[in-house]
C-alpha positions in Angstrom: 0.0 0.0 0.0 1.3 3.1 -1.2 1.1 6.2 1.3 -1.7 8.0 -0.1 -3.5 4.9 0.4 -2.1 4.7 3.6 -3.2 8.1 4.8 -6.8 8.2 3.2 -7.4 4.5 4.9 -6.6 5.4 8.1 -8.8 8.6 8.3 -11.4 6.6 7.0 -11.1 4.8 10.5 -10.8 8.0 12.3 -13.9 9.2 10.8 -15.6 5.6 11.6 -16.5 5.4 7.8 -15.0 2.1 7.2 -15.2 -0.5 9.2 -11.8 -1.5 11.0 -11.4 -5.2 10.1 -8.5 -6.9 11.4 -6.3 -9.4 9.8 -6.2 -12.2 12.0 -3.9 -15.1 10.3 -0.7 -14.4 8.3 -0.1 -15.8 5.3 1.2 -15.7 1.7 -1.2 -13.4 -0.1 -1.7 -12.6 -3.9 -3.9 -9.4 -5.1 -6.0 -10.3 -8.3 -8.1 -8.1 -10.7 -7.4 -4.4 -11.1 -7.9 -1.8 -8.2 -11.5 -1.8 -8.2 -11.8 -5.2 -8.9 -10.0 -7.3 -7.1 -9.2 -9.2 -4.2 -6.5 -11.0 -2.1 -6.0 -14.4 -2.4 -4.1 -17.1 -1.0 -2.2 -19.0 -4.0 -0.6 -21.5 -2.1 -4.2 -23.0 -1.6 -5.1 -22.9 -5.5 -4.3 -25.1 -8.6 -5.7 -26.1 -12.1 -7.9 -28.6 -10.2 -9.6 -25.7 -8.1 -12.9 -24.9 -8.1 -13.9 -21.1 -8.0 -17.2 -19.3 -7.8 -17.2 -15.8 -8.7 -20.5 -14.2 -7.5 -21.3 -10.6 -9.0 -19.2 -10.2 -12.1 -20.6 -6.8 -13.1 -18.5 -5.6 -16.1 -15.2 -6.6 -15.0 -13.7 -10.1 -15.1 -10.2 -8.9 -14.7 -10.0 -10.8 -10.7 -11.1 -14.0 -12.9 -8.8 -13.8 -15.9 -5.7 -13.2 -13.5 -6.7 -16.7 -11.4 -7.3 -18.6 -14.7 -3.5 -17.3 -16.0 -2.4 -17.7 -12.7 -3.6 -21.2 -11.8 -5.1 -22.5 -14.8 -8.5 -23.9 -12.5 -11.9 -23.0 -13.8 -13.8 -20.4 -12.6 -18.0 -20.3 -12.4 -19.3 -16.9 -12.8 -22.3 -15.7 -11.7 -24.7 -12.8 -12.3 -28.3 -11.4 -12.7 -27.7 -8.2 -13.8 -29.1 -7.6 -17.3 -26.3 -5.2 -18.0 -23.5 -7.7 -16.8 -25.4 -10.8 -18.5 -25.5 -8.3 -21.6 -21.3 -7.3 -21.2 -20.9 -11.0 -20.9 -22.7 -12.1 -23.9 -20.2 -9.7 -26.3 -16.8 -10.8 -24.8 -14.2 -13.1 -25.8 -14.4 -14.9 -22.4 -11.5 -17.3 -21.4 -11.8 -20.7 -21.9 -12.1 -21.8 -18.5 -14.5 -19.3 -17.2 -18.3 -20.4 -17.8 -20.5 -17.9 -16.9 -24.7 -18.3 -15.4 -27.4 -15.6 -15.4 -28.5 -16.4 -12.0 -27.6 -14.9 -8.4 -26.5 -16.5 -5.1 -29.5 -15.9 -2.3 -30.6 -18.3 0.3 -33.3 -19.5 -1.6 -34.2 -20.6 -5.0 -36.7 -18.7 -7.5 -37.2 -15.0 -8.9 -36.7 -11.8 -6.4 -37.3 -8.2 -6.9 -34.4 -6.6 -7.7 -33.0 -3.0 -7.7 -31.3 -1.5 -10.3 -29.1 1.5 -9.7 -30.7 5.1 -10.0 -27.5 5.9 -11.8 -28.1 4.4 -15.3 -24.0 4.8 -15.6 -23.5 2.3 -12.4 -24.1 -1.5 -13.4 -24.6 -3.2 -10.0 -27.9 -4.1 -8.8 -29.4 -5.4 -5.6 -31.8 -7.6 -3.7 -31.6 -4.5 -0.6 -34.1 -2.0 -0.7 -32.6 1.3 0.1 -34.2 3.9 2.3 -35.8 6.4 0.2 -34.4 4.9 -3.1 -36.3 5.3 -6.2 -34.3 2.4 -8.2 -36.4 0.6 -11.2 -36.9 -2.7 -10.2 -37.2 -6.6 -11.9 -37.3 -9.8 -11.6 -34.2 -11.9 -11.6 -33.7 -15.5 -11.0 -31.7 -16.5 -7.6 -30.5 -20.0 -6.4 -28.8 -21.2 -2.7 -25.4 -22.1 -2.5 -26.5 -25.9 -2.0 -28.8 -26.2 -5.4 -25.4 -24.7 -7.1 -23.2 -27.0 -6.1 -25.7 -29.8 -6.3 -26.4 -28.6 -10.3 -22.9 -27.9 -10.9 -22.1 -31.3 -9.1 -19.3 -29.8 -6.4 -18.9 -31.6 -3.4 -16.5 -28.3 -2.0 -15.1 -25.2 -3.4 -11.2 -23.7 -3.2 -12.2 -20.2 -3.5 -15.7 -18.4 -3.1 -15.8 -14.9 -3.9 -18.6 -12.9 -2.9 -19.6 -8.7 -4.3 -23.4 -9.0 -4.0 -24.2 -5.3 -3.2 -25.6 -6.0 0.8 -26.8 -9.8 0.2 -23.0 -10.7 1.9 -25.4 -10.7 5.7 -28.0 -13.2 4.8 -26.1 -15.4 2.2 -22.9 -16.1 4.7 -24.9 -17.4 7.5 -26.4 -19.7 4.5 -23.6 -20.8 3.1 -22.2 -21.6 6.3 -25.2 -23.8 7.5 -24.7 -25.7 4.5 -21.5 -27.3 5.5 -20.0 -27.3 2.2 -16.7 -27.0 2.6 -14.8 -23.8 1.6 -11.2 -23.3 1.6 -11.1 -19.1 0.8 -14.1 -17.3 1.2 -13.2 -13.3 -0.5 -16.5 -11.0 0.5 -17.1 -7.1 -0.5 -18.6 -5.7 2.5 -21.6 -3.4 2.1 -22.0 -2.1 5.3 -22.6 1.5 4.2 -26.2 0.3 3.0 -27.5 -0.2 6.5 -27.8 1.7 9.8 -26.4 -1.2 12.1 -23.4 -1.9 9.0 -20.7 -2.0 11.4 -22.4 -4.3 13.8 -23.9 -6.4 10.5 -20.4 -7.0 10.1 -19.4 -7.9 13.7 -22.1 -10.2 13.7 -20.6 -11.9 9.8 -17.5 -11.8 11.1 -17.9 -13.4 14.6 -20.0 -16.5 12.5 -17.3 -16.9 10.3 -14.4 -17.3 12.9 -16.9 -19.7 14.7 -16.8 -21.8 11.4 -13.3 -21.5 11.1 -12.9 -19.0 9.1 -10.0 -16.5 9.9 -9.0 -13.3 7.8 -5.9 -13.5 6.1 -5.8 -9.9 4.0 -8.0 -6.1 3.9 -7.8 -4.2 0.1 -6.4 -1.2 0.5 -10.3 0.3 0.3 -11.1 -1.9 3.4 -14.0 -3.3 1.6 -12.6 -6.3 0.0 -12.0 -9.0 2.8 -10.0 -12.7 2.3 -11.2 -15.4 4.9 -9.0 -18.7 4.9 -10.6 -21.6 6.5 -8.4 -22.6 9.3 -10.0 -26.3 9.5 -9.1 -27.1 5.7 -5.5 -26.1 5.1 
C-alpha cells in the first residue's frame, strides 16, 4: 500500500467510515483483478484442479482472468444483472470461465431486484434502500446448495462474494450448509445499513466460529480474504 493509500485508509477509521477489520492469520497473499476489482487471495491453496465461484461479475472479469492465467483452474461466474449478463454475452471470455445468469440468495426462484438510480452504475441489488427510487425486476436466484448440487461440487477452493448487501443473509447460508470452503473473498456493504458495522461484527464473529479467519484487507477496506483454518 502506497502512502496515499495509507493516509486516506486510516482517516477513513478516524472518521468511523469504514469499518476497522483486522487481519487475524498471516499468510502468503496474492492481489488479483485491477484496483477496483479485485481481491486477495491465497495461492498456495489454488491449482488447475480448483474450483472457484465468482459471484457478481458486473463488467469486470479482470480478478477471474488473472486466477485462470495464474492457476489454470476454472472459474464459475455468476450474475443477474441484465447489463453484466449483456457485457458478458459480447466478450471473448477465457476458456475456463463459464458464466450463469443467476444470483447466489438463500433460496431458490425469482426476487425483486433494484437496479441502480444511476443508469451509468451496473450493480444491482436484492436490498431496498431507504428512500431509493431504483427501477426494479425480476431476476432469478438459487442457494449455494442447489449450485453445487447442479454444478455437481462436493466443495469449493475459492468463493468470492460482491453482491451489493446480500453478503449478511447469504454467509450465514452458506455456512449452515456445511459445504466445505477453503477461501471465502467477500465485498462488504455495510454503508447500505444503519447497524453496518455491527452487520459486520455479527458476519465476522459466525465466520471465525466456522473457522474461518482473515488473512488480507484491500487497500479500500471493503474487500476482505477469509481462509478456512479447518481445511489447510
Amino acid at each position: 500500500m502506497g502512502i496515499l493509500p495509507k493516509i486516506k485508509a486510516i482517516l477513513k477509521l478516524i472518521l468511523k467510515k469504514e469499518y476497522p477489520f483486522k487481519v487475524q492469520v498471516k499468510i502468503k497473499k496474492k492481489w488479483l483483478g485491477n484496483r477496483y476489482g479485485g481481491f486477495f487471495v491465497a495461492p498456495e491453496f489454488l491449482d488447475k484442479n480448483s474450483i472457484v465461484y465468482s459471484v457478481g461479475i458486473g463488467e469486470d472479469i479482470s480478478f477471474d482472468s488473472d486466477l485462470i492465467n495464474l492457476t489454470g483452474c476454472s472459474v464459475y461466474g455468476f450474475d443477474p444483472t441484465p447489463k453484466s449478463i449483456n457485457w458478458i454475452s459480447n466478450q471473448k471470455l477465457p476458456d475456463n470461465f463459464k458464466f450463469y445468469s443467476y444470483g447466489l440468495d438463500t433460496n431458490n426462484g425469482f426476487v425483486t431486484f433494484f437496479l441502480p438510480e444511476n443508469p451509468n452504475h451496473i450493480s444491482g441489488t436484492i436490498v431496498k434502500k431507504t428512500d431509493s427510487k431504483s427501477e426494479k425486476i425480476s431476476v432469478p436466484m438459487k442457494n449455494i446448495t442447489t449450485i453445487t448440487t447442479e454444478l455437481k461440487h462436493d466443495h469449493i477452493d475459492l468463493l468470492k462474494i460482491d453482491i451489493e448487501g446480500s453478503e449478511y443473509s447469504v454467509i450465514p447460508d452458506i455456512i449452515a450448509s456445511k459445504i466445505k470452503i477453503k477461501q471465502i473473498l467477500i465485498e462488504f456493504h455495510h454503508r447500505f445499513f444503519e447497524d453496518g458495522f455491527k452487520k459486520n461484527t455479527d458476519i465476522i464473529n459466525m465466520l471465525n466460529d466456522a473457522g474461518y479467519k482473515i488473512f488480507a484487507v484491500s487497500d479500500s477496506l471493503m474487500e476482505v480474504s477469509f481462509i478456512n483454518s479447518n481445511l489447510v
